[in-house]
C-alpha positions in Angstrom: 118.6 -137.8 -76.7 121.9 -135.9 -76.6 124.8 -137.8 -78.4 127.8 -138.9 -76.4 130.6 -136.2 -76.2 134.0 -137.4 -76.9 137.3 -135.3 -76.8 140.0 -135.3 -79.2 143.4 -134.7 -77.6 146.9 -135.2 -78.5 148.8 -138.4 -77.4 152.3 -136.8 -77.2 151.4 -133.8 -75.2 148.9 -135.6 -72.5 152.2 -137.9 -71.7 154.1 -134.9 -71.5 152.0 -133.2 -69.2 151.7 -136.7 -67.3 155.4 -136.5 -67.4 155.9 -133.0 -66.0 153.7 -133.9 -63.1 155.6 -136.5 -61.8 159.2 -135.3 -61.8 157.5 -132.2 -59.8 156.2 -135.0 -57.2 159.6 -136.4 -56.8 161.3 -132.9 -56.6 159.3 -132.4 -54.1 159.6 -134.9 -51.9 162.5 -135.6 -49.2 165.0 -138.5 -49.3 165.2 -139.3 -45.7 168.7 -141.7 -45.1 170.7 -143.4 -42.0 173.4 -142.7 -41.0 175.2 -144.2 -38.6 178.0 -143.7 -36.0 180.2 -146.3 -34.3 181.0 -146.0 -30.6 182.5 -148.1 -28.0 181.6 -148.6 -24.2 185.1 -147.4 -23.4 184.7 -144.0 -25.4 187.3 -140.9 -24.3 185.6 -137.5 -23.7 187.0 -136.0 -26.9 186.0 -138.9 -28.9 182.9 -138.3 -27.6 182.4 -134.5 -28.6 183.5 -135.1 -32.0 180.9 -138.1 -32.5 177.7 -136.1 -30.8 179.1 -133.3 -33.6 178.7 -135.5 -36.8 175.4 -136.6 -34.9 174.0 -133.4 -34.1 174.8 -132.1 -37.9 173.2 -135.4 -39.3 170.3 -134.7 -37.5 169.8 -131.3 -38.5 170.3 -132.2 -42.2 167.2 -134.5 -41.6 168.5 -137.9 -41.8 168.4 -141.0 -39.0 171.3 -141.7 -37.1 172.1 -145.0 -36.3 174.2 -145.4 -33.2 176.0 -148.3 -32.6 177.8 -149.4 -30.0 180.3 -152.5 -30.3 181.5 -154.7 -27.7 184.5 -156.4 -27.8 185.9 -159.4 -25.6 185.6 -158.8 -21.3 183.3 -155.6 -22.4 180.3 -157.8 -22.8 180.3 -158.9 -19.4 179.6 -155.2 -18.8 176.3 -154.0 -20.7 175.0 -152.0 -17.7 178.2 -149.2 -19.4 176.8 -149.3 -22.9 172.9 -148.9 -21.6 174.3 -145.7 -19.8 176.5 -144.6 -23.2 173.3 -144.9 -25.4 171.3 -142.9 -22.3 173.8 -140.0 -22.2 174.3 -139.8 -26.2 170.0 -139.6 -26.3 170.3 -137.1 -23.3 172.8 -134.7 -25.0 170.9 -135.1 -28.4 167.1 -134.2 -26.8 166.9 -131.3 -28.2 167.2 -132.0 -31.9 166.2 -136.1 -31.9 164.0 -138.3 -30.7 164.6 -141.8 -30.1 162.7 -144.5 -32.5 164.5 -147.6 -31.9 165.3 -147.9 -28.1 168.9 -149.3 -27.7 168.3 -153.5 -28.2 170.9 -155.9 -28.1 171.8 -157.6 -31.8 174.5 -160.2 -31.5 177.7 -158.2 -30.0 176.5 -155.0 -30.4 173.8 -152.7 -29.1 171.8 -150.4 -31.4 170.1 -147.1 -30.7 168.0 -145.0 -33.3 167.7 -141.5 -33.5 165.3 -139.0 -35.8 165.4 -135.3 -36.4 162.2 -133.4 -34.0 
């Protein structure tokens, strides 16, 4: 019969090691965040080019955008303009995002996901 073998290691330094290997797992991996950007049904063209701009450099930073579009008052009675918003903001944004959250109503506002291809 052999005897059992059993090794004799140091404490200090195995938790160390233990240690080491788990701030390089968390260097490693990538804090993804959302970020999001107000718009209104009734958005000017300008207004416009600057908000796709914060979008598109959101995007390419690899976070989620989060556009949200707030109705206000008589503007609720038209939510046929904010579908078409949400469709042109996805349409100018194709080649960088993808859409994970479809534009859905929540309460007075209508919400539209976005995540880096």
């Amino acid at each position: 019969m052999k005897p059992p073998v059993c090794k004799i290691l140091d404490f200090g330094k195995y938790k160390y090691e233990a240690q080491k290997k788990k701030n390089e797992a968390k260097k490693k991996q990538k804090n993804i965040s959302i970020k999001e950007i107000k718009v209104r049904p009734n958005i000017e063209d300008h207004d416009y080019d600057v908000k796709m701009r914060g979008a598109r450099k959101f995007l390419e930073n690899e976070d989620k955008v989060k556009v949200t579009l707030r109705f206000r008052g008589r503007e609720l009675a038209h939510l046929n303009l904010g579908r078409e918003l949400l469709n042109r903001i996805r349409g100018d944004l194709k080649d960088v995002a993808k859409v994970e959250l479809f534009p859905k109503m929540e309460g007075r506002q209508m919400i539209m996901i976005l995540v880096p291809k």
